[in-house]
N, C-alpha and C positions, 0 to 999 in steps of 0.2 A: 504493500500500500504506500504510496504516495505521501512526504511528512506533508506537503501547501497542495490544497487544489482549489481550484478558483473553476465554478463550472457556470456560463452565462450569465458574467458579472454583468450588471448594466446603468448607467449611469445618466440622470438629466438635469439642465442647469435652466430652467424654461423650456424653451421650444428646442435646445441644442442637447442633442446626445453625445456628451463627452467619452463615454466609454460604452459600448454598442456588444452583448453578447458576448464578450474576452472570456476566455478558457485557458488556466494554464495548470499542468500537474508539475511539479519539482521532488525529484527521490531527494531521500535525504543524504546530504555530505553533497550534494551537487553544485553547482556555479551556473549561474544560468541569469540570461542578459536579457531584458526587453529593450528593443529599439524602434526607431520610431522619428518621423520628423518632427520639429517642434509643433507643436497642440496636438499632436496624435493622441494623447490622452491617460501616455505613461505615468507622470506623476500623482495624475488623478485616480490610477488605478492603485498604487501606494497609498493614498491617502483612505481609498476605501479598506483597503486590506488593514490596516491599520488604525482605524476606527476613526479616521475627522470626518470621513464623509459616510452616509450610513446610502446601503447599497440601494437601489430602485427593482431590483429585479437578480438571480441567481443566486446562489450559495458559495460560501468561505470556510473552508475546513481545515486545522491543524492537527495533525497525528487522530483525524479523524473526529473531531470535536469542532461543532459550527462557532465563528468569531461572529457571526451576522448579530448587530443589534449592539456588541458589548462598545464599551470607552475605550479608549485608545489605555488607560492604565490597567486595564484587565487582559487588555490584547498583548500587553507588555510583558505582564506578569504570566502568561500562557505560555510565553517563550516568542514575542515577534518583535523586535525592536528595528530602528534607523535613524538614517542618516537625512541629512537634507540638501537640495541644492545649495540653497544659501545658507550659508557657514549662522548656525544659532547657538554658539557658548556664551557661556555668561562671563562678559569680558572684565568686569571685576572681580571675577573669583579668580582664584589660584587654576593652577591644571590639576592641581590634585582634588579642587573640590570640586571642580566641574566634572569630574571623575563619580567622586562619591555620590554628587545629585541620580547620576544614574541607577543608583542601585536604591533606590526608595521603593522600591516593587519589592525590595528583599531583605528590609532591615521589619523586624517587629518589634521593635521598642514604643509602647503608646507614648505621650503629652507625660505625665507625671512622671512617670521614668525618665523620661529625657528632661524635665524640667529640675527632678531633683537628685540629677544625674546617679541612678543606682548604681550598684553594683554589675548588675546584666546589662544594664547602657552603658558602662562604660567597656564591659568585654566584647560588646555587639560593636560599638565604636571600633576599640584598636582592631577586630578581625576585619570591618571594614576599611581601614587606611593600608592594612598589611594587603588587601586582596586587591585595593587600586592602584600601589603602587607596581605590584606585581603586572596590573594589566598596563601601565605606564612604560612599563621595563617589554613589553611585549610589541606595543607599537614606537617604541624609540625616544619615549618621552620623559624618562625618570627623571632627569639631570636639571629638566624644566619645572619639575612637580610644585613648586612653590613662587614659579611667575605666574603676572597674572595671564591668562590667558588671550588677552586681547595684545600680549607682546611676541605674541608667537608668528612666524612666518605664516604664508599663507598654506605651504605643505603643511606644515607642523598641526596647523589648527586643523586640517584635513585628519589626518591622524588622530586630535583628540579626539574629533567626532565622534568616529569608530571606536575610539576608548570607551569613553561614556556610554554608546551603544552595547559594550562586552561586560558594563558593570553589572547590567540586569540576568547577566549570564543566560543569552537565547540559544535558542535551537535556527530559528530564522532570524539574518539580519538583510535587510532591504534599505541598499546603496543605491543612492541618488546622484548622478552624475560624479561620483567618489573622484575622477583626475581633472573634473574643471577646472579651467585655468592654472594649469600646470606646467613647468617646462620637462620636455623630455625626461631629467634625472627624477624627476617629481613623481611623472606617471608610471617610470620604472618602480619607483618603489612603491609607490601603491599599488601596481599589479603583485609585488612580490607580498605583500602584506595580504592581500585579499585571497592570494593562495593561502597560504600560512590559517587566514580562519580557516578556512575547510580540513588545511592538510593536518595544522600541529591543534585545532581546539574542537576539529568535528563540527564546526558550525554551516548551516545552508546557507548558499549566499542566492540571492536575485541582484543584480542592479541592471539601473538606468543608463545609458553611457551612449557620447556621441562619440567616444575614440575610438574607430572602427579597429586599427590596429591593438587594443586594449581589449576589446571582443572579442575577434576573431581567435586572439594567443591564449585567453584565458578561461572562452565559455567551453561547454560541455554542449549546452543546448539552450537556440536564442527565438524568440519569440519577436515579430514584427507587427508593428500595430498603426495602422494609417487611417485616419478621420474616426479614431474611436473604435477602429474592428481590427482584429486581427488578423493578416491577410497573408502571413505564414509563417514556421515555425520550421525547425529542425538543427540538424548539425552546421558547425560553422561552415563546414564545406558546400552544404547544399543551400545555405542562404546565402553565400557568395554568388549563386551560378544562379538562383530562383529568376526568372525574367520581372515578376510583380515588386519585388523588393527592388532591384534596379531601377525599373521604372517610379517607385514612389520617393525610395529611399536615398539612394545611394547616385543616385544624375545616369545621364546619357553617356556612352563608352565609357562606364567604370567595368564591366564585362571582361573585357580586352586590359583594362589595368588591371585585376584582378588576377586573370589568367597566366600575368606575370612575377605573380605574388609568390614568395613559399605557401605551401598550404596552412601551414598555423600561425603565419604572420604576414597577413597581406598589408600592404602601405595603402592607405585613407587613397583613395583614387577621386582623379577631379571631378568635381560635384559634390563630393560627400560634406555635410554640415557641422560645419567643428564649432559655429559661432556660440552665440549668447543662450546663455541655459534656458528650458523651458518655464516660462512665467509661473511663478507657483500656482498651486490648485487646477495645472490646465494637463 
């Protein structure tokens, strides 16, 4: 069985159907990419899965357990956490407490406990600092843990991101454009980071991503979604060569670029859309 299946998710915003019937299964420990031109409807489909938008029509299931109806902190707490296009840390906290905020799905210390600091709040504290610096030391950040977080490069805060995402310790994490605005050495190590959830913590990954070379090196199995619908799915090989993914996605004679590619690392062929991230909620 399947850990995520999304079976004729559907989506309306008035008279516009932002995400149109979308179906995707993902086994677990897999990597697997939704792509899509901007307003195709991917972020919007994160946000359903995730609980900011509550669904219009199909079912959401985790290790076989429906997500449909619940809050985005019970969705969390279930095991499905993310990231966002636009970088959201709380740039007055430290990196280590923008760390710790993630994991509020998994501290149980009520108000008075924590007010007149017990005994068990204080040992639920230090296990918490001990297990985010550990996840600090995991994405490259330890050295940083007590700047604030809005002094952090632009990689770096990429990075906390996905930290704060691994405090809730998920089963699914669902990356949002994870290398935007990144130079080369940037994207290199976020593809090597994004391996690493799967390979060293067992985590599922889904993302969003327009670096076609970033997909094609790292998916397993990528999912294309054009005006809200899904309009094909499979191995990175065979959405290289699909003719409808060319046509929506990827420009006129990317085909021919393409066919000159390695097979697990094609180069962004002209046409392909590297710009500005898709506008949230869309």
């Amino acid at each position: 069985m399947a850990l995520f299946e999304a079976r004729d998710v559907k989506k309306l915003f008035g008279g516009l159907v932002a995400v149109n019937e979308v179906s995707l299964s993902v086994n677990e420990r897999s990597i697997v990419s939704v792509i899509g031109p901007n307003g195709a409807g991917k972020t919007t489909f994160f946000n359903i899965v995730t609980g900011i938008y509550k669904p219009d029509g199909g079912t959401i299931t985790l290790d076989g357990q429906s997500l449909v109806g619940l809050r985005p902190d019970q969705i969390a707490a279930r095991g499905i956490t993310r990231t966002f296009q636009n970088i959201r840390l709380f740039g007055n906290m430290t990196v280590l407490e923008n760390v710790l905020v993630g994991m509020h799905t998994r501290l149980h210390s009520n108000v008075w406990q924590i007010v007149l600091r017990s005994v068990s709040f204080k040992q639920e504290e230090r296990k918490a600092v001990d297990r985010a610096r550990q996840l600090l030391d995991f994405v490259g950040l330890r050295r940083r843990a007590d700047d604030l977080a809005r002094s952090l490069a632009y990689g770096e805060q990429r990075r906390l991101e996905i930290g704060r995402a691994l405090a809730s310790d998920p089963k699914l994490i669902l990356l949002d454009e994870p290398a935007a605005g990144m130079n080369p050495q940037e994207t290199e190590d976020a593809t090597d980071l994004i391996r690493r959830l799967r390979d060293d913590l067992g985590i599922t990954v889904i993302l969003i991503e327009h670096d076609m070379g970033l997909v094609m090196e790292i998916s397993e199995h990528i999912a294309v979604l054009d005006y809200g619908r899904k309009i094909a799915e499979g191995t990175p090989a065979e959405i290289r060569h699909n003719p409808r993914v060319i046509e929506a996605y990827l420009g006129q004679g990317a085909a021919a670029s393409l066919d000159h590619a390695p097979d697990n690392v094609p180069h962004p062929p002209e046409g392909v859309e590297q710009g500005p991230a898709t506008p949230p909620g869309v």
